[in-house]
C-alpha positions as CSV (number, residue, x, y, z in Angstrom):
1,X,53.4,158.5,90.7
2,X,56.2,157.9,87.7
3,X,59.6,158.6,89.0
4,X,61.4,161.6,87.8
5,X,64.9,161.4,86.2
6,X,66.5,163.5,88.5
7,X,65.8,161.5,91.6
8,X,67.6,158.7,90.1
9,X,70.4,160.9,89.4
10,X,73.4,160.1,91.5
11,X,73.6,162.4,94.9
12,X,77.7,163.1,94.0
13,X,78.7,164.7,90.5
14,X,80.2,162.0,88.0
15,X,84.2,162.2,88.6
16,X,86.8,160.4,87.0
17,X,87.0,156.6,88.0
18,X,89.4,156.4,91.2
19,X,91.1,153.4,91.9
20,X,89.8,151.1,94.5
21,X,91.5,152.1,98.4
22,X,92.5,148.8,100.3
23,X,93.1,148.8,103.8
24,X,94.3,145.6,105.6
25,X,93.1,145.4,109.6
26,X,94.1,143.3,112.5
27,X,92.0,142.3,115.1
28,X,92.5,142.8,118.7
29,X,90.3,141.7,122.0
30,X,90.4,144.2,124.8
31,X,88.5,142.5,127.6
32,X,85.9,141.4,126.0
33,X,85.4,143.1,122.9
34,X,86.9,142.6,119.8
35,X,87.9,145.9,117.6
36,X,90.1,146.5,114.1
37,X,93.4,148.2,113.8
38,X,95.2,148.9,110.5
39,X,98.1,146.2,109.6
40,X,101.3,147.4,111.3
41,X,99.8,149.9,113.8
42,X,100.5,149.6,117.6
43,X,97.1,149.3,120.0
44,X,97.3,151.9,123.0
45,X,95.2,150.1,125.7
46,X,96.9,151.4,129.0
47,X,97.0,148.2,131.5
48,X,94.4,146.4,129.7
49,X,95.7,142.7,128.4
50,X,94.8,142.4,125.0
51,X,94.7,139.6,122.7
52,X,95.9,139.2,119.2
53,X,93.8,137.8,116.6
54,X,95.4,135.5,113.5
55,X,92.3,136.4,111.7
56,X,92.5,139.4,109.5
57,X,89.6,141.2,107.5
58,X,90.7,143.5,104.5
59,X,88.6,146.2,103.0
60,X,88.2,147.7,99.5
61,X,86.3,150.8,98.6
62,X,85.9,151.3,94.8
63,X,83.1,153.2,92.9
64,X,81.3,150.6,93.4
65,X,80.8,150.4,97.0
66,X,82.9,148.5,99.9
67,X,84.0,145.0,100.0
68,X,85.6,143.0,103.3
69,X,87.5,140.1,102.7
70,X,87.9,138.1,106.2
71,X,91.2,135.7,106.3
72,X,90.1,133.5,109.8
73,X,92.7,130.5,109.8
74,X,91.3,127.7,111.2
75,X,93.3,125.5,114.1
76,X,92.9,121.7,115.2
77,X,94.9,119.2,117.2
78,X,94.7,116.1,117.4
79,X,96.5,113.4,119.1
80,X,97.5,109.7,117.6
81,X,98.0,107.5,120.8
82,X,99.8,103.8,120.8
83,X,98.1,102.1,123.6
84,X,97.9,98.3,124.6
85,X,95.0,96.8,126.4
86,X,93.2,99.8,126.5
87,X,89.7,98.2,127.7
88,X,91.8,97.0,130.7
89,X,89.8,99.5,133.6
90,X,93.6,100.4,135.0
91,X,94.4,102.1,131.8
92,X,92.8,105.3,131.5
93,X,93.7,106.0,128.0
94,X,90.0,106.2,127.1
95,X,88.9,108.7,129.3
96,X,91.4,111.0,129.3
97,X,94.0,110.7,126.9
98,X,92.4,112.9,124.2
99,X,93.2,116.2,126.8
100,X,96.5,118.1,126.1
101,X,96.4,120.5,128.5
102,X,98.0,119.2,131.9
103,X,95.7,121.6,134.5
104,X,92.5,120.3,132.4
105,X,93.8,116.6,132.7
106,X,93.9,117.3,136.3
107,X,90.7,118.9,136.7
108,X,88.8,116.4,135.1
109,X,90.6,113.6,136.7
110,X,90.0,114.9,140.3
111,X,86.5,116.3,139.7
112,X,83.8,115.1,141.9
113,X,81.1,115.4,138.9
114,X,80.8,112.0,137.4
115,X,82.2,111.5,133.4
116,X,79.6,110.5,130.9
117,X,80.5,109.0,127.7
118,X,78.3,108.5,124.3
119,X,79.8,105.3,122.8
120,X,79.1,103.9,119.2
121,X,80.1,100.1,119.0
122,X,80.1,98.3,115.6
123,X,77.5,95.5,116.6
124,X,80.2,92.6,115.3
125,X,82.7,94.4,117.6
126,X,80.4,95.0,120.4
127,X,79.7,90.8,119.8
128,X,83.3,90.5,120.9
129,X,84.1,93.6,123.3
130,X,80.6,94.7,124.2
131,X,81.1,93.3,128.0
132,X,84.6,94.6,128.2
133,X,83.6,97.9,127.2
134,X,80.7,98.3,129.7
135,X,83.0,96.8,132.6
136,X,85.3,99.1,131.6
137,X,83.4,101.9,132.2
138,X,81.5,100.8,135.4
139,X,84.6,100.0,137.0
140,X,85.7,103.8,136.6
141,X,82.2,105.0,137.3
142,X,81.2,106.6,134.2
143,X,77.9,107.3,133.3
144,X,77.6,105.5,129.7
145,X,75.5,104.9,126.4
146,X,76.6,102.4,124.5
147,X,75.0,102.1,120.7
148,X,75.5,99.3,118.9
149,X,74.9,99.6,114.9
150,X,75.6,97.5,111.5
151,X,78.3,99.9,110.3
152,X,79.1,98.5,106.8
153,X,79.3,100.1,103.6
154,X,76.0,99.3,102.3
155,X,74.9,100.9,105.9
156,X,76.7,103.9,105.5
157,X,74.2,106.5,105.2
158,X,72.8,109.8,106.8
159,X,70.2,107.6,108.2
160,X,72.7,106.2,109.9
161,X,74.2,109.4,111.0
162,X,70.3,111.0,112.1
163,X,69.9,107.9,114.0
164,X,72.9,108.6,116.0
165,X,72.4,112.1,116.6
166,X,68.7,111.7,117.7
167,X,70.4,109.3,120.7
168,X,72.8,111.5,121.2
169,X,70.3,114.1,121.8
170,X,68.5,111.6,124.5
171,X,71.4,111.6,125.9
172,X,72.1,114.8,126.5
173,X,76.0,115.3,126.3
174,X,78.1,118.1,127.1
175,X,79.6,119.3,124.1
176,X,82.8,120.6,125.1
177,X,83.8,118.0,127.8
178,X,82.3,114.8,127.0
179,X,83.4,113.8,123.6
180,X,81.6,111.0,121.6
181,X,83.8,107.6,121.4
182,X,83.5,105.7,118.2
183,X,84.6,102.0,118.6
184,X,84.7,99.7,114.8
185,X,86.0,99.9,111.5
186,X,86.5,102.9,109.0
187,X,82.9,102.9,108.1
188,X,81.7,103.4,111.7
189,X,84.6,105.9,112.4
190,X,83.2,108.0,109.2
191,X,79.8,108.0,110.4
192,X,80.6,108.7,114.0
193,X,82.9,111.7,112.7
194,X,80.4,113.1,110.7
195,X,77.9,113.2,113.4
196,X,79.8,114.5,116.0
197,X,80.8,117.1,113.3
198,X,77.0,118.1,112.8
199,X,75.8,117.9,116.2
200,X,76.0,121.5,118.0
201,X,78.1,122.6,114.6
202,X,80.8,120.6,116.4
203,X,81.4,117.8,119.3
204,X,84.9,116.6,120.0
205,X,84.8,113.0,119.2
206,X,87.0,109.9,119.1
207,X,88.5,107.1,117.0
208,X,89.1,103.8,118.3
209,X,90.0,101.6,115.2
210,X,89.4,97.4,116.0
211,X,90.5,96.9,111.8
212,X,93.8,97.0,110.1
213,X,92.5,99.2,107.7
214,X,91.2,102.1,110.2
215,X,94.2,101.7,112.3
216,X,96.3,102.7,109.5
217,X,94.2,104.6,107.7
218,X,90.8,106.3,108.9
219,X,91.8,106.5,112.4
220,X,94.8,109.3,111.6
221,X,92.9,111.7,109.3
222,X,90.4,114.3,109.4
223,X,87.7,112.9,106.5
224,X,84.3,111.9,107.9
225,X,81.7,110.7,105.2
226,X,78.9,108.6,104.1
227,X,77.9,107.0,101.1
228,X,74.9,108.9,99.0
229,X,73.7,108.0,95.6
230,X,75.6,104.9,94.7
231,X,78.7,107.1,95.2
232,X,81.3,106.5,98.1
233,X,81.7,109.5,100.6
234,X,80.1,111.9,98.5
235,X,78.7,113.4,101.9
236,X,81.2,114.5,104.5
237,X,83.6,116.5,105.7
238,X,86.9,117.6,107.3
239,X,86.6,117.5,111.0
240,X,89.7,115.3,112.8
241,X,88.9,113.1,115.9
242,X,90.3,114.7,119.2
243,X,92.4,111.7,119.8
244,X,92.7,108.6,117.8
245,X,93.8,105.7,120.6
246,X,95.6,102.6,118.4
247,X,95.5,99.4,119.6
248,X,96.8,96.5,117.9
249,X,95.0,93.6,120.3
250,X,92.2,94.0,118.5
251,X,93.5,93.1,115.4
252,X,93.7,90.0,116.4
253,X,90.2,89.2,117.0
254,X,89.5,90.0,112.7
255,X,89.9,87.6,110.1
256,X,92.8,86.9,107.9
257,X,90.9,88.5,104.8
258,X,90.8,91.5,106.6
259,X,94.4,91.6,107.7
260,X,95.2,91.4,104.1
261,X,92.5,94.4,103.4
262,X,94.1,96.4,105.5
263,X,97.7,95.3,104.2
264,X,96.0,97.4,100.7
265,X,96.6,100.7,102.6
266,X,99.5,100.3,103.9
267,X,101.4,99.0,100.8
268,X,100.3,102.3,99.3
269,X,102.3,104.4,101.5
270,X,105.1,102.1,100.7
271,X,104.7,102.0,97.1
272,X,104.6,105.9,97.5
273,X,107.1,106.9,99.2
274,X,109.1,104.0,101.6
275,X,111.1,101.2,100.2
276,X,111.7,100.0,103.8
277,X,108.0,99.6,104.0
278,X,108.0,98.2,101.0
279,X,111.0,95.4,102.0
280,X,109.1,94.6,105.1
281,X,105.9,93.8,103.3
282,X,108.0,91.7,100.9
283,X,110.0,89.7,103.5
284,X,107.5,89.6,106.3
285,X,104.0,89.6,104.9
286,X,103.2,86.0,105.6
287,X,104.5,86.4,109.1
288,X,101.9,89.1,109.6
289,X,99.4,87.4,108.1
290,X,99.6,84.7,110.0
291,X,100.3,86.5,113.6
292,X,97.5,88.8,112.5
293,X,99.6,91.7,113.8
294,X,100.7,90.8,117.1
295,X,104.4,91.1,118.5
296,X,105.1,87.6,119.3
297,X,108.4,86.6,120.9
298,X,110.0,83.5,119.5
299,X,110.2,84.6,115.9
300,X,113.6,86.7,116.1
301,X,114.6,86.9,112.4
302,X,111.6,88.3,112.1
303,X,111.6,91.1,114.6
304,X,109.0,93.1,115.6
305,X,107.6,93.3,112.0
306,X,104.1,94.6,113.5
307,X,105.5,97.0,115.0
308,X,107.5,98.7,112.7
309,X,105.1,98.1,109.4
310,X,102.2,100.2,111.5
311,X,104.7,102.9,112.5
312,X,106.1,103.5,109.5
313,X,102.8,103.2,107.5
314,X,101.2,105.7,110.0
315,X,104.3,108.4,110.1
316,X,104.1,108.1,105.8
317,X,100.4,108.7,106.1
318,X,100.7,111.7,108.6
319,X,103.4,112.9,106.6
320,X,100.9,113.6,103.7
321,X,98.0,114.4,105.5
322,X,98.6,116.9,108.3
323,X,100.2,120.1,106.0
324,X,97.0,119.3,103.5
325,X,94.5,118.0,105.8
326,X,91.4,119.7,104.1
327,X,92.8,118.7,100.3
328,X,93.4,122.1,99.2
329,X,96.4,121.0,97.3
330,X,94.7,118.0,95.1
331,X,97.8,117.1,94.1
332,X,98.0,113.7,96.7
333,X,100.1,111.0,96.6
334,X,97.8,109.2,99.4
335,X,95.3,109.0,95.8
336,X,97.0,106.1,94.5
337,X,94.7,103.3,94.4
338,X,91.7,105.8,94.7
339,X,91.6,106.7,91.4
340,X,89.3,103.7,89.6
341,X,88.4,101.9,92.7
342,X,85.8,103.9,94.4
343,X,83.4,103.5,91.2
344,X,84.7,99.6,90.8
345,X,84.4,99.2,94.9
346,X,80.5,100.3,95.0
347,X,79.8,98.9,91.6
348,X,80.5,95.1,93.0
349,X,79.5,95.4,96.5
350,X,80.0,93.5,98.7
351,X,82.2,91.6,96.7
352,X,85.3,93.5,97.2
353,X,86.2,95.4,100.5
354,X,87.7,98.9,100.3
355,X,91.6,97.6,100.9
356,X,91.0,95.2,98.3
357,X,89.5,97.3,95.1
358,X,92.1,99.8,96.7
359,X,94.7,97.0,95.5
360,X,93.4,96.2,92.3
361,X,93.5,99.8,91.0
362,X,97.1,99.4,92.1
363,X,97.8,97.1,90.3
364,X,96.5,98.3,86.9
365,X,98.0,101.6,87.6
366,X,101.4,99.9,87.9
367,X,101.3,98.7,84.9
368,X,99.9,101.9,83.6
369,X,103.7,103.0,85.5
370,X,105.6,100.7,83.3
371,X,103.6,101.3,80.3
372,X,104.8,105.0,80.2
373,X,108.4,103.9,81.0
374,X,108.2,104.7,84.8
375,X,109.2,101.6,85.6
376,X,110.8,98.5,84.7
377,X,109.3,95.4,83.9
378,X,111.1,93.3,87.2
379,X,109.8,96.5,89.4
380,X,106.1,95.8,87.7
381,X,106.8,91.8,88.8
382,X,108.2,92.9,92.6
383,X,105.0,94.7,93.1
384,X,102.6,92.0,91.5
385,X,104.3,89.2,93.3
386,X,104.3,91.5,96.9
387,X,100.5,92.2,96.4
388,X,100.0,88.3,95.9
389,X,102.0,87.7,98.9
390,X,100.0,89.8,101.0
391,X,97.0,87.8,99.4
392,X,95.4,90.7,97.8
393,X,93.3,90.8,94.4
394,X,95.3,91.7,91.4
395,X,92.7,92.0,89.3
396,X,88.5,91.7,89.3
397,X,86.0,90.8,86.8
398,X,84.4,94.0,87.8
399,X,87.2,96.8,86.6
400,X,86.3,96.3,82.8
401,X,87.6,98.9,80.3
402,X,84.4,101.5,80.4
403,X,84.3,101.5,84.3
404,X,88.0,103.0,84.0
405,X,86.5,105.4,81.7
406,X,83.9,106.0,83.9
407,X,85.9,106.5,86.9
408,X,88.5,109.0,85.1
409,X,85.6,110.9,84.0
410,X,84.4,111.3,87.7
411,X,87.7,111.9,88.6
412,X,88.5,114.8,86.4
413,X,85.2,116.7,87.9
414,X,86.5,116.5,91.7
415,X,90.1,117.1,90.8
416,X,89.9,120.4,89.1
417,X,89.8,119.0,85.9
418,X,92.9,116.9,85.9
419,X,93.2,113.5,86.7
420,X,96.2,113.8,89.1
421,X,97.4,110.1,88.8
422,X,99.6,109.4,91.6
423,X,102.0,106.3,89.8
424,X,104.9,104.7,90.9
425,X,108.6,106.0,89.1
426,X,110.2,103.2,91.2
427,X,110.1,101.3,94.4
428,X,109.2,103.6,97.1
429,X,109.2,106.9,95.1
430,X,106.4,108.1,93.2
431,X,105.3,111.5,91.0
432,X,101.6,112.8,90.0
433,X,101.3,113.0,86.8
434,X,98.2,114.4,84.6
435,X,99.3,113.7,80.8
436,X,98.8,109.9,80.6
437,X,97.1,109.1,77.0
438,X,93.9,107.0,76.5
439,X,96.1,105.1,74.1
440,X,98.9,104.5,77.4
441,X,95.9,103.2,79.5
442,X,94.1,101.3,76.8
443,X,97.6,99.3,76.3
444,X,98.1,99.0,79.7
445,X,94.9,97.6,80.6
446,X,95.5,95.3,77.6
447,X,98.6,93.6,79.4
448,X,97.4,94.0,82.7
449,X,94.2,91.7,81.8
450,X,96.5,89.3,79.8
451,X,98.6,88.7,83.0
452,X,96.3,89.0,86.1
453,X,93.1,87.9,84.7
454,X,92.3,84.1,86.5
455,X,90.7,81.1,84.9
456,X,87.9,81.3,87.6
457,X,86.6,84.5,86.6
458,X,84.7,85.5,83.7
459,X,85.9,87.6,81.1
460,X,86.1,91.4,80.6
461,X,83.5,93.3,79.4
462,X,85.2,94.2,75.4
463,X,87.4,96.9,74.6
């Protein structure tokens, strides 16, 4: 039956256009129901305690209907612990030293139920530790699962992730009091943090970093990620550990390549924004090379370099991360040597490791500094000839003229269509900048080739 035109006539007369009403609500919880108030009333609830909400919803009536626009700010904490010897079974660090709250610390130290822990081991760390870790855990009576994977980059997948979850569901663990404990390098701390983040929509997890690189780096963020489609991280998220629990005694265990890897990340932060950090890299880099990290005694013009390089290189990091933790400012000055090097790092693996390409997009991009004037050319040298100190690559076969192309080009799709290139305007101090010319990189890829390029690698792929 056709449809007249008068049932589709509108049930109120045509008026003049009215402009839309807004109306901005609170939320309050009176026992256990939540209800709305307008902004800037006050809630009569007799002897009832009632809760405040930071969450607010707005709502907008127009012609066109209603619209509610909920504002729900969202909260973490997360602790970064300095701990020595933590596998030793007196030191309970492990078990409980993600809990903030002292009457929860209590009750789940004096509770008569016995603590189960999901751990996932990195399989060359569980070579080394494996046995420390289990005795560990026997010897304070926790019920344990210990996984031991191949966490590497060309691993790190969400194969890798489903296999972890499908364990962790065998396993069975309590999601709010029996968070999973990730032992290894940044990969295996990415993938652990991913699942835990997918599993029940969110399990508390934790980061316990055996590499330079994570201890400095992965362990003190939020990011959890795996590699998809040739592209680094291009799966993840922004879900911080409950507790990240550093120990340097692991370090030592690594080999020196990977000290100098993780040496990459820190001489970011000091390029970025600490000329101490930078000094102490430049005067003391061979020294922690060599003691791979460890405070030794004996060595007293050197101090406890260790020591204060990890602190500082973690309070820089934290510094930048913590008021910006899910990148909604992409203006970053922890970007600086992520700008080319994911694309050159998964181009050429296993070639280079992450610290590594990290370095050698540092190293063009410095003189990519100088070629705009940021810098002088002695500043340019002090950084070349710190990097070489710390026995990092200053340049690689791999980083020819069209991958930097390439890379920008990716770049300028996840930045918000500016490149936002973190460079150096002296030692220590640094500025984002998103007006560099094709010409300015094109020379200073030029010079950087001429200078850093080695006999005993082939030549660049042509301009």
């Amino acid at each position: 039956m056709p449809v007249s035109e008068e049932a589709c006539a509108p049930a109120v007369p045509a008026t003049m256009a009215q402009e839309p009403q807004q109306t901005d609500f609170q939320l309050v919880r009176v026992k256990s129901t939540w209800c709305r108030i307008k902004k800037g009333e006050t809630f009569a609830n007799g002897e009832d305690k009632i809760t405040l909400s930071e969450a607010k919803i707005g709502e907008c009536i127009s012609e066109c209907g209603i619209s509610w626009t909920i504002e729900a700010p969202i909260y973490f904490c997360y602790k970064v612990v300095e701990t020595y010897n933590i596998l030793d079974p007196s030191n309970t660090t492990l078990l409980w030293g993600h809990i903030t709250d002292p009457q929860q610390l209590e009750l789940a130290a004096t509770s008569k139920r016995k603590p189960r822990r999901f751990v996932v081991i990195d399989e060359v760390v569980d070579k080394l530790y494996g046995s420390k870790v289990r005795e560990y855990f026997e010897e304070n009576n926790v019920q344990h699962r210990i996984l031991a994977l191949p966490t590497t980059e060309e691993t790190k997948s969400m194969d890798l992730v489903l296999k972890i979850l499908q364990e962790v569901q065998d396993f069975s663990i309590d999601r709010r009091t029996e968070p999973i404990i990730a032992i290894g390098g940044g990969v295996c701390l990415d993938i652990v943090g991913l699942a835990a983040s997918l599993y029940r929509r969110r399990t508390p997890y934790i980061r316990v970093p055996t590499t330079l690189l994570s201890y400095v780096d992965a362990s003190v963020g939020a990011k959890t990620g795996v590699n998809f489609l040739q592209c680094k991280n291009k799966l993840g998220g922004y879900t911080p550990p409950v507790a990240s629990f550093l120990d340097r005694s692991f370090i030592q265990s690594i080999p020196r390549r990977h000290i100098s890897n993780g040496l990459g990340e820190i001489l970011k932060m000091a390029l970025m924004k600490h000329k101490g950090l930078f000094d102490l890299l430049k005067t003391h880099g061979k020294y922690l090379l060599d003691t791979k990290f460890q405070s030794c005694s004996g060595f007293a013009d050197h101090g406890d370099a260790a020591l204060q390089t990890t602190r500082i290189a973690i309070e820089t990091m934290l510094e930048e991360l913590a008021p910006n933790l899910w990148e909604d400012d992409l203006d970053r000055l922890v970007d600086f040597g992520h700008v080319i090097s994911p694309e050159l790092e998964m181009r050429v693996l296993p070639s280079l490791m992450h610290g590594e390409a990290v370095n050698v997009d540092m190293a063009f991009m410095t003189y990519v500094a100088h070629a705009r004037g940021l810098i002088a050319a002695e500043e340019r040298e002090q950084i070349l000839q710190c990097m070489r100190g710390l026995e990092l690559p200053v340049w690689h076969s791999g980083c020819s003229w069209a991958l930097i192309k390439t890379a920008l080009r990716e770049r300028l799709k996840h930045s918000g269509g500016q490149p936002r290139m973190p460079l150096p305007t002296g030692l220590g101090v640094a500025e984002i900048f998103n007006d560099t010319s094709e010409e300015t990189l094109e020379k200073a890829y030029k010079l950087w080739v001429r200078d850093c390029r080695t006999v005993l690698e082939e030549e660049p792929a042509a301009l």
